[in-house]
C-alpha positions as CSV (number, residue, x, y, z in Angstrom):
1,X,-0.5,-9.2,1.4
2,X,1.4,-5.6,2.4
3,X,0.0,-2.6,1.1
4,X,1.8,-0.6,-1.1
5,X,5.0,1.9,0.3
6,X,4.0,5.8,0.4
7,X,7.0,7.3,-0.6
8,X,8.2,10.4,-1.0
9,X,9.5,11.9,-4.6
10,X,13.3,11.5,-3.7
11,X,12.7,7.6,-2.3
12,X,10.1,6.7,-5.2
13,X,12.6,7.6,-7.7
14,X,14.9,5.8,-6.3
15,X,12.9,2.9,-6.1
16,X,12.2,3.4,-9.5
17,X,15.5,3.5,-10.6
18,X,16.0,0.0,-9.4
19,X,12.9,-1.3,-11.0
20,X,13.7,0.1,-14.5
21,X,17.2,-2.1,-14.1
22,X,15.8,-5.1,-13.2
23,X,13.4,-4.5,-16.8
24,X,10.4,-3.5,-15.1
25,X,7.7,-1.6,-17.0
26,X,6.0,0.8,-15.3
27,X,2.6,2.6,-15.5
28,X,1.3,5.5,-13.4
29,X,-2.4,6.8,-12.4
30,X,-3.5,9.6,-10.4
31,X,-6.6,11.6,-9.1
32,X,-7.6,13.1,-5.9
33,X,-9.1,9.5,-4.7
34,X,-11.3,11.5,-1.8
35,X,-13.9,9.7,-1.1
36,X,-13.0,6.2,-2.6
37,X,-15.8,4.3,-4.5
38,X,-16.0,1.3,-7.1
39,X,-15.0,3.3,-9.9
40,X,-11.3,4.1,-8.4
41,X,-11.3,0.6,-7.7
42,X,-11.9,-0.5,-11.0
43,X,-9.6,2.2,-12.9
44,X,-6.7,1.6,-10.7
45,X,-6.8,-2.3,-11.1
46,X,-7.0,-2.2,-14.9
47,X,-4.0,0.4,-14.6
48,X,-2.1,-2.0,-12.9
49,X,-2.5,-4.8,-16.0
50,X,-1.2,-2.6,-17.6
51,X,2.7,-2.5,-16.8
52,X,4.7,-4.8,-14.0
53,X,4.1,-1.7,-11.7
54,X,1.3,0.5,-11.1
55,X,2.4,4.1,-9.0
56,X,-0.4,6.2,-8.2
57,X,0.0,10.0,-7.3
58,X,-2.7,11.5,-5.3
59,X,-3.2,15.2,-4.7
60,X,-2.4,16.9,-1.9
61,X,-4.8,18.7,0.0
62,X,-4.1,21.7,-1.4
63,X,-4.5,20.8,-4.9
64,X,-7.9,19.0,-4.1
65,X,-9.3,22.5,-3.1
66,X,-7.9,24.0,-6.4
67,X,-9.7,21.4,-7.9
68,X,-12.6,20.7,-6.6
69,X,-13.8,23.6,-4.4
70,X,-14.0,24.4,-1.0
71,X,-14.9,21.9,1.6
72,X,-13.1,19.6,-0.3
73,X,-10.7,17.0,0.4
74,X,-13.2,15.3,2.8
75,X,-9.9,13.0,3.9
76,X,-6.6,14.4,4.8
77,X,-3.9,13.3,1.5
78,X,-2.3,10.7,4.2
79,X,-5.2,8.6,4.8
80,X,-6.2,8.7,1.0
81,X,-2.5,7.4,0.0
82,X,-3.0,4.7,2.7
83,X,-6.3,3.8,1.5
84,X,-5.1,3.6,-2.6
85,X,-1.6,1.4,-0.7
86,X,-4.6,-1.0,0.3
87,X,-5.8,-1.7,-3.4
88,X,-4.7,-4.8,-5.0
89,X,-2.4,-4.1,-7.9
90,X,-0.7,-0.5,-6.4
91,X,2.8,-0.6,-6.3
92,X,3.8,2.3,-5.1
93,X,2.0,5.7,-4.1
94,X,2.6,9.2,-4.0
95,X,1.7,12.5,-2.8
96,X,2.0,15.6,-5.0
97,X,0.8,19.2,-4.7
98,X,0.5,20.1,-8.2
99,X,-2.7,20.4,-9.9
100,X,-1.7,18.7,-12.7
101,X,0.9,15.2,-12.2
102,X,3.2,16.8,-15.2
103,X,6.1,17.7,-13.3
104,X,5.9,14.2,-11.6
105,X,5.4,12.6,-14.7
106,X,8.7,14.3,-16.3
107,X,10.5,13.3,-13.2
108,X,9.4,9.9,-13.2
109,X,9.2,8.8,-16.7
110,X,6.7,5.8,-16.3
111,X,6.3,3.7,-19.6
112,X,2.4,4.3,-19.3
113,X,0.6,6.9,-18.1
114,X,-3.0,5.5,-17.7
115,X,-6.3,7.8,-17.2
116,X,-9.6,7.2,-16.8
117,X,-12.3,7.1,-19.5
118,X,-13.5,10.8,-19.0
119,X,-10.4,10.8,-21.4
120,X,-9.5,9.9,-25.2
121,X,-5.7,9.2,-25.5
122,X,-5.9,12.6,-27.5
123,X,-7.5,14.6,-24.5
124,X,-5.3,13.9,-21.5
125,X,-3.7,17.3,-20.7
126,X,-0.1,15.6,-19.5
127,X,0.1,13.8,-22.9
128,X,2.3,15.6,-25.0
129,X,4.4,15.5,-22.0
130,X,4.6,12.1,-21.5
131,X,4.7,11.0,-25.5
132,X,7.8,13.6,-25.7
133,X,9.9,11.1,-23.4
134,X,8.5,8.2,-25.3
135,X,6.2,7.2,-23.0
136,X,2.4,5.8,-24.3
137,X,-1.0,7.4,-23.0
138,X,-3.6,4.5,-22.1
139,X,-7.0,5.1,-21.3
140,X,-8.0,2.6,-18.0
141,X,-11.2,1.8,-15.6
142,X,-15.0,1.6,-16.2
143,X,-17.3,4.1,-17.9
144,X,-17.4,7.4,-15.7
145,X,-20.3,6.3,-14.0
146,X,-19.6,7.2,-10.5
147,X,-18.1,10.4,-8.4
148,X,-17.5,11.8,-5.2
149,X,-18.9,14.8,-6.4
150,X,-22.4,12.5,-7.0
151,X,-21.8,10.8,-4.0
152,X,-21.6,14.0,-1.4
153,X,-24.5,15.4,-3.1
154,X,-26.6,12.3,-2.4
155,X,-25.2,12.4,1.1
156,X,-26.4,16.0,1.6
């Protein structure tokens, strides 16, 4: 088994583009993925029964730090996209910088965007985006019973 490609934006459209024609569906999950544990694991595989195709976008660095504070990404964004290209069931992965995955989201149009259960289908910020194109919000993965938050704390 190969792992998934890490493409950029311009190639993973692309990609995309071919997929679509050939009448695949496709869904698409993101997070910062920074210090990988079982509940990633379990969100991203029921993502990917979800659609044909599962593309994940992981923050950049930058974004992490926005997000979740300084010290923070423990991993550099390369070596968490090759680690979620390793997961059985990802397609495709990305990097973005945003924050938030709307911009990719309206660039990329997947048929599902899928987000953990910290989520109602009403909550997701990127929704209205996403059901404007016609696409369907799903909510993925295991009760939010584990983070990397939890897990650097216990470490400490």
């Amino acid at each position: 088994m190969r792992n998934a490609p890490i493409l950029d934006e311009r190639a993973l459209t692309e990609a995309l583009t071919a997929e679509r024609a050939a009448g695949k569906k496709i869904a698409f999950a993101n997070g910062c993925f920074d210090v990988l544990h079982v509940g990633h694991i379990r969100y991203l595989q029921d993502a990917a029964r979800i659609a044909d195709l599962l593309v994940v976008g992981v923050n950049g660095d930058d974004s992490v730090r926005l997000l979740k504070g300084e010290g923070r990404p423990v991993m550099p964004a390369g070596e968490r996209a090759e680690l979620i290209s390793a997961i059985r069931g990802v397609s495709y992965v990305t990097v973005f910088d945003e924050k938030s995955p709307a911009r990719l989201l309206q660039l990329l149009r997947p048929d599902f965007q899928c987000k953990g259960t910290d989520y109602t289908a009403g909550s997701v910020p990127e929704g209205e985006i996403v059901r404007a194109y016609g696409g369907e919000v799903v909510i993925v993965g295991d009760p939010k019973d584990h983070s990397t938050t939890a897990i650097l704390e216990k470490m400490r």
